[in-house]
C-alpha positions as CSV (number, residue, x, y, z in Angstrom):
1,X,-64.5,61.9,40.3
2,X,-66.8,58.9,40.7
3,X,-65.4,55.1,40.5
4,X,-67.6,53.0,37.9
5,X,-68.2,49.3,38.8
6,X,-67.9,46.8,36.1
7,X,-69.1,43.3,36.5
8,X,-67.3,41.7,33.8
9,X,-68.6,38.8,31.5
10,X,-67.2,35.4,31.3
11,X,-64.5,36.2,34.3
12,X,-61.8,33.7,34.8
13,X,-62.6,30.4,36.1
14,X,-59.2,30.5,38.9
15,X,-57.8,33.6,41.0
16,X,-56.8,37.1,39.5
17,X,-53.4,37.2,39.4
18,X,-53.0,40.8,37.8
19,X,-55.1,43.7,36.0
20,X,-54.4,46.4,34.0
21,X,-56.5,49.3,32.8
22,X,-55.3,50.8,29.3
23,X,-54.2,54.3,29.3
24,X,-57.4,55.5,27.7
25,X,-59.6,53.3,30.0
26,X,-61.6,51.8,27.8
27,X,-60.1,48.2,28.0
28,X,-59.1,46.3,30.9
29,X,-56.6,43.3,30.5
30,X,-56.7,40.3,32.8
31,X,-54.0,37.9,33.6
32,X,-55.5,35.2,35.9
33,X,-53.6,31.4,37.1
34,X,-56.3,29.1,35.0
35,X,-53.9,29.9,32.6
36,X,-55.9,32.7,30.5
37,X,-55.3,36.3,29.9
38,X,-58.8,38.0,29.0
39,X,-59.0,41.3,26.9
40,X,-62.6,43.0,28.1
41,X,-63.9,46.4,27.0
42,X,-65.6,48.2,29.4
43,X,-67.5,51.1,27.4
44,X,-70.6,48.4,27.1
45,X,-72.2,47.0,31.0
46,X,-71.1,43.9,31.9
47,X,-67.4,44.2,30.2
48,X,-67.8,42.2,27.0
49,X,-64.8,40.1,26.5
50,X,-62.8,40.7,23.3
51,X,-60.2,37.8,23.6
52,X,-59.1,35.1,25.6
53,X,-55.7,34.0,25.6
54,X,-54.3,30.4,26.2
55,X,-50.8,29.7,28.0
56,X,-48.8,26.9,28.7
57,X,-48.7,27.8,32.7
58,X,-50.6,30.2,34.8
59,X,-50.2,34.2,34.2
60,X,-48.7,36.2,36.5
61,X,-48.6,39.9,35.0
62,X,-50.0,42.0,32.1
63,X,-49.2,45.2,31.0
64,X,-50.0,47.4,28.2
65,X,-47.7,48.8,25.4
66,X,-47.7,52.1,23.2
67,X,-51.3,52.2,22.5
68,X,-54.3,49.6,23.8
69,X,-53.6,47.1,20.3
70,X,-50.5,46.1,22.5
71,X,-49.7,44.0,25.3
72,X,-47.3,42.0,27.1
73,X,-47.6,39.3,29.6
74,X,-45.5,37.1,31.9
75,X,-46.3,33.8,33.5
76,X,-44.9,31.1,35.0
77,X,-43.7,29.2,32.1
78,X,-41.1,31.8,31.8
79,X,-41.8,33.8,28.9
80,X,-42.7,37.1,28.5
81,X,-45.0,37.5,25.8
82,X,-46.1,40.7,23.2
């Protein structure tokens, strides 16, 4: 097995704080401290970004649900999020 390299598209502007890799691997979620999470699929080059997420305080953790459609995240404004 051979690792792939993704350079993603608009990254986050502040440190990575978490990333997660759905089960199927086709999407990669980001949770970063500029207070973003970022949704990116990586079947195209470059990771296109799907979504970008706005919080109230920076992100410390993302996960994925059931399936890739779902997601949670928890940051420091003390809410976990679906």
């Amino acid at each position: 097995m051979s690792a792939a390299q993704v350079e993603l598209s608009d990254p986050p502007s502040d440190a990575i704080s978490a990333l997660k890799f759905a089960t199927t691997g086709l999407r990669l979620l980001v949770a970063s401290w500029d207070k973003y999470v970022y949704l990116y699929d990586t079947t195209e080059s470059g990771g296109r970004l799907l979504e970008k997420f706005e919080y109230r305080a920076p992100v410390l953790d993302v996960c994925f649900g059931d399936d890739d459609e779902e997601a949670y995240t928890a940051g420091l404004d003390w809410d976990v999020r679906k």
